[in-house]
VONU-187206 format. One record per residue: residue number from 1; y, z, x of N, C-alpha, C in turn. Coordinates in steps of 0.001 Angstrom, whole numbers. Example, Ala and Ser with C-alpha at 12.3 -4.5 7.8 and 13.67 -1.06 7.14 Angstrom:
<atoms>
+-----+---------+---------+---------+----------+---------+---------+---------+---------+---------+
: num : n.north :    n.up :  n.east : ca.north :   ca.up : ca.east : c.north :    c.up :  c.east :
+-----+---------+---------+---------+----------+---------+---------+---------+---------+---------+
:   1 :   -5690 :    7800 :   13190 :    -4500 :    7800 :   12300 :   -3300 :    7800 :   13200 :
:   2 :   -2250 :    7080 :   12850 :    -1060 :    7140 :   13670 :      30 :    7870 :   12900 :
+-----+---------+---------+---------+----------+---------+---------+---------+---------+---------+
</atoms>
This chain:
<atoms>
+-----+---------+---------+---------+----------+---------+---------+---------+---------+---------+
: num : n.north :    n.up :  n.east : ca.north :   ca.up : ca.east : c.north :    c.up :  c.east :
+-----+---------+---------+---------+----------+---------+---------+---------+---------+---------+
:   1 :   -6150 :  -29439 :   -4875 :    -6804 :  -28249 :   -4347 :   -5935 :  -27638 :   -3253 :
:   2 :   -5843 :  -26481 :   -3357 :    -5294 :  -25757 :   -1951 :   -5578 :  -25803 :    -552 :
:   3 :   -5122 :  -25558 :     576 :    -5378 :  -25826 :    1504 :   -6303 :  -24424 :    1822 :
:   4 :   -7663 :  -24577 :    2229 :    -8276 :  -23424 :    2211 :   -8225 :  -22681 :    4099 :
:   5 :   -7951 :  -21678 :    4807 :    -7163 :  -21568 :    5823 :   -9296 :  -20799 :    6334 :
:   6 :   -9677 :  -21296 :    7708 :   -10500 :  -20876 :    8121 :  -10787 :  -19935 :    8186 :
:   7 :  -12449 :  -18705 :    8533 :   -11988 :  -16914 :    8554 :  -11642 :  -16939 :    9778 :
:   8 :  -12039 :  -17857 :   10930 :   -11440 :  -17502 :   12022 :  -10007 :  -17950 :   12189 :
:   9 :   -9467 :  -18552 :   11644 :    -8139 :  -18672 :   11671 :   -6883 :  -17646 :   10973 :
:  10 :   -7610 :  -17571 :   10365 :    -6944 :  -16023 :    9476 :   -7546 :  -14907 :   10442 :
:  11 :   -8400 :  -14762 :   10931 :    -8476 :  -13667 :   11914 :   -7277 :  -13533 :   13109 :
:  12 :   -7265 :  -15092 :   13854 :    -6616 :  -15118 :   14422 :   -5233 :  -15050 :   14124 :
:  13 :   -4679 :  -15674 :   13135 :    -3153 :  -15706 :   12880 :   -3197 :  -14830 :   11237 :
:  14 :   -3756 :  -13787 :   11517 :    -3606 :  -12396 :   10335 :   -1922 :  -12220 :   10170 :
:  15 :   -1672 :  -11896 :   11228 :      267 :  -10968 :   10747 :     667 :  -12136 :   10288 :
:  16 :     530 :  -13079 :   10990 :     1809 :  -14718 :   10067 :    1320 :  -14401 :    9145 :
:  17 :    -310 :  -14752 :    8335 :     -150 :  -14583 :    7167 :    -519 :  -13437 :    6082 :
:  18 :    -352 :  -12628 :    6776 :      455 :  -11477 :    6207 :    1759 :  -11619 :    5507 :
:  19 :    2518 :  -11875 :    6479 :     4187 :  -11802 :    6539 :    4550 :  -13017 :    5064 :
:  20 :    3098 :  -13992 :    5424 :     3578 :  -15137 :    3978 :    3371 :  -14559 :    3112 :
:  21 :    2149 :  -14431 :    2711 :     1769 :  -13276 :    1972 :    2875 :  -12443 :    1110 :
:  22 :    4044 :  -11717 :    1935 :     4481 :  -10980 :    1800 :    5745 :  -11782 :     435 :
:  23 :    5795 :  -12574 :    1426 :     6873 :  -13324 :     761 :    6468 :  -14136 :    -618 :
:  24 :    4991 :  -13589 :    -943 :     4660 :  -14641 :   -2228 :    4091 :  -15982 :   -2071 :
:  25 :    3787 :  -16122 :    -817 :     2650 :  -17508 :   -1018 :    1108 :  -16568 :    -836 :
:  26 :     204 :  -17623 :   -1925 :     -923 :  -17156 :   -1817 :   -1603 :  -17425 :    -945 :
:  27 :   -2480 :  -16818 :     -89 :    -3219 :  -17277 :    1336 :   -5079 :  -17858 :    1086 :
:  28 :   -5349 :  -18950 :     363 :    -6925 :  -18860 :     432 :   -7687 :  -18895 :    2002 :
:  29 :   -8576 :  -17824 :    1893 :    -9495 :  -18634 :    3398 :  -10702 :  -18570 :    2631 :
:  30 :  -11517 :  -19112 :    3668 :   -12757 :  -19264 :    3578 :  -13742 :  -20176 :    4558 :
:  31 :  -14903 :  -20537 :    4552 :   -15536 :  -21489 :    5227 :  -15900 :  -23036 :    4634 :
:  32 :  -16023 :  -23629 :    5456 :   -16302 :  -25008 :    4932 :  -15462 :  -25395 :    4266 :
:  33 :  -14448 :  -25103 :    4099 :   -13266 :  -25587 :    2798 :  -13297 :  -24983 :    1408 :
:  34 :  -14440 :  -23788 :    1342 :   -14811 :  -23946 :     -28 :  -13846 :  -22003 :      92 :
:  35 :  -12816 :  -22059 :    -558 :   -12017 :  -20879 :   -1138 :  -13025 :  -19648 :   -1246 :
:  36 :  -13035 :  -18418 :    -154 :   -13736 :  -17496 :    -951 :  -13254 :  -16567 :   -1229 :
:  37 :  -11935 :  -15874 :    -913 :   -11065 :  -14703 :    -726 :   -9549 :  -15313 :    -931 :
:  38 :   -8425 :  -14736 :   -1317 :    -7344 :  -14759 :   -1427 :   -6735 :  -13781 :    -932 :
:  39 :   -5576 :  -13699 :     143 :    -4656 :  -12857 :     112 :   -3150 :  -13294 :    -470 :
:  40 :   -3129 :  -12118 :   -1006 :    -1901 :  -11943 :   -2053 :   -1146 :  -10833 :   -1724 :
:  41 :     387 :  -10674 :   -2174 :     1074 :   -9209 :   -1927 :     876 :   -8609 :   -2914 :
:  42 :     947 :   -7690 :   -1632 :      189 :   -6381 :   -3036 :    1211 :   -5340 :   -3636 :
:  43 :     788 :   -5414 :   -5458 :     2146 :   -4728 :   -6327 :    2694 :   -3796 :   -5844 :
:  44 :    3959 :   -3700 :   -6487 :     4674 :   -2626 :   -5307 :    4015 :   -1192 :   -6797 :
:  45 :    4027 :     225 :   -5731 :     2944 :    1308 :   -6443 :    4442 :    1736 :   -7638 :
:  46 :    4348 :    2192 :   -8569 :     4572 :    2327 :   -9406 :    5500 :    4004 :   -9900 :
:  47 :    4255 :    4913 :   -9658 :     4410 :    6285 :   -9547 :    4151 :    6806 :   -8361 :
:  48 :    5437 :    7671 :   -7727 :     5142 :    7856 :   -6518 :    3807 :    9296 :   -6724 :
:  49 :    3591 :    9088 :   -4872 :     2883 :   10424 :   -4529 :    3104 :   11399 :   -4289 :
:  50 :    2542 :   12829 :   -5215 :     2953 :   14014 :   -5090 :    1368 :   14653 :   -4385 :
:  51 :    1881 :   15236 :   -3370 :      994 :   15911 :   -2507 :    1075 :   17676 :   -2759 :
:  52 :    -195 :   18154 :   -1850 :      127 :   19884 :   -2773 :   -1159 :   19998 :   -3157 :
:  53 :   -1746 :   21587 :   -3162 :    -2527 :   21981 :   -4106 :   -1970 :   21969 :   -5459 :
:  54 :    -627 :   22404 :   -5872 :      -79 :   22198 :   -7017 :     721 :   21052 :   -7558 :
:  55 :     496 :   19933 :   -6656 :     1339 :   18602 :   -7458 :     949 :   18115 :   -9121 :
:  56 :    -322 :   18442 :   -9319 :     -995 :   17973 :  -10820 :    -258 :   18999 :  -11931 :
:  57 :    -268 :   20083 :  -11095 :      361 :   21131 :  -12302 :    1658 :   21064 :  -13017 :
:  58 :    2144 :   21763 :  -14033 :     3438 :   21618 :  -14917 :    4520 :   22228 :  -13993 :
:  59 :    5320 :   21835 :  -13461 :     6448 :   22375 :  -12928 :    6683 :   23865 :  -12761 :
:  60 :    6756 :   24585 :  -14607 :     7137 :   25772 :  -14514 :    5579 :   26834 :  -14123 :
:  61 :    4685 :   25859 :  -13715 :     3589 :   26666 :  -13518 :    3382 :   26610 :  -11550 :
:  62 :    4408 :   26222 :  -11302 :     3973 :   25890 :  -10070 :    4988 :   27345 :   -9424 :
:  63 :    6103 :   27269 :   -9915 :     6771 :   28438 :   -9716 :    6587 :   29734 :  -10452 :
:  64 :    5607 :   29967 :  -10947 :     5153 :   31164 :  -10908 :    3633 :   31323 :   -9859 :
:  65 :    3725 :   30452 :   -9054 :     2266 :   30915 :   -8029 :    2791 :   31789 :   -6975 :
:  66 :    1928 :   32742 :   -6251 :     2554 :   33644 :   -5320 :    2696 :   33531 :   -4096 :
:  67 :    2784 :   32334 :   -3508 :     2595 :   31821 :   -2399 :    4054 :   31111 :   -2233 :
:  68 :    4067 :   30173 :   -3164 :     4935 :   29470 :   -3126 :    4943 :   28406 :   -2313 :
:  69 :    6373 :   27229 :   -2484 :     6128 :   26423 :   -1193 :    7561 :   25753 :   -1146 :
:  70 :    7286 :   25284 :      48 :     8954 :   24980 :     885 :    9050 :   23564 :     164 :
:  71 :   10303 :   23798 :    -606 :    10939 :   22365 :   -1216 :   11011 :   21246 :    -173 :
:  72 :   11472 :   21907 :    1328 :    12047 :   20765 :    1996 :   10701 :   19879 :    2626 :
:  73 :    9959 :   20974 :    3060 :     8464 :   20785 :    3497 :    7633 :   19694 :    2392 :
:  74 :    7544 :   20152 :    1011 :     7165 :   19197 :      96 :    7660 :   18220 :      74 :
:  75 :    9040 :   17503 :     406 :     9886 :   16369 :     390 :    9538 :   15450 :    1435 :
:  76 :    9749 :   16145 :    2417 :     9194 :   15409 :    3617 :    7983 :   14818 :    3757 :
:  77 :    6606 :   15637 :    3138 :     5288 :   14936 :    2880 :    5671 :   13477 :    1578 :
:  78 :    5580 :   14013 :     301 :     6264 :   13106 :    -596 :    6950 :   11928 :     233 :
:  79 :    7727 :   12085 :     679 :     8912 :   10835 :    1244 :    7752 :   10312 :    1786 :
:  80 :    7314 :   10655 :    3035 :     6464 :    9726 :    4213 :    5201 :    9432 :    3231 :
:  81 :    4569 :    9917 :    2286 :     3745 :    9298 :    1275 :    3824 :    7669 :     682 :
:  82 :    5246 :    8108 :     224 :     6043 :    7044 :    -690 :    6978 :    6095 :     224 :
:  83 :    6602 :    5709 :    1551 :     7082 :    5388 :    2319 :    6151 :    4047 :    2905 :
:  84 :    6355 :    2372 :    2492 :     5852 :    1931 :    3200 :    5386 :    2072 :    4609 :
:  85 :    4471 :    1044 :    5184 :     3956 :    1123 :    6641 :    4896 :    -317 :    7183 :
:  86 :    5216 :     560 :    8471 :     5932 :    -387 :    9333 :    5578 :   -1824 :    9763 :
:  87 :    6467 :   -2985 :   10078 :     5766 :   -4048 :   10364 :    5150 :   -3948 :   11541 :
+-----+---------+---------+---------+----------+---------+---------+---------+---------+---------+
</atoms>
């Protein structure tokens, strides 16, 4: 059986096991010894995020709207989207 890690101990030492976590060990806690939750790392996302009233739309439909919008401005949202969170 696994070593099941207390909730107050996982409260208390969260970032360590986080950081294991991170690295691919699985974290059980729970009470009394008895496993009720697992932390695991979580899949890396797949398809990034497109932000915008027009991100869903077809490309050549986005450039015919009359407003328009700033490539660099869109990049910069996108990037920091698709941008993990700091340790």
């Amino acid at each position: 059986m696994n070593k099941v890690v207390s909730i107050y101990e996982a409260k208390t030492n969260l970032s360590k096991l986080v950081k294991q976590a991170k690295a691919g060990k699985t974290i059980y806690i729970g009470a009394y010894g008895n496993q009720e939750v697992m932390l695991v790392p979580a899949k890396p996302r797949k398809n990034k995020i497109k932000l915008g009233i027009w991100a869903h739309k077809p490309i050549g439909y986005r450039d015919k709207d009359i407003i328009g919008s700033d490539p660099e401005i869109v990049k910069l949202f996108e990037d920091s989207a698709n941008t993990p969170f700091p340790e």
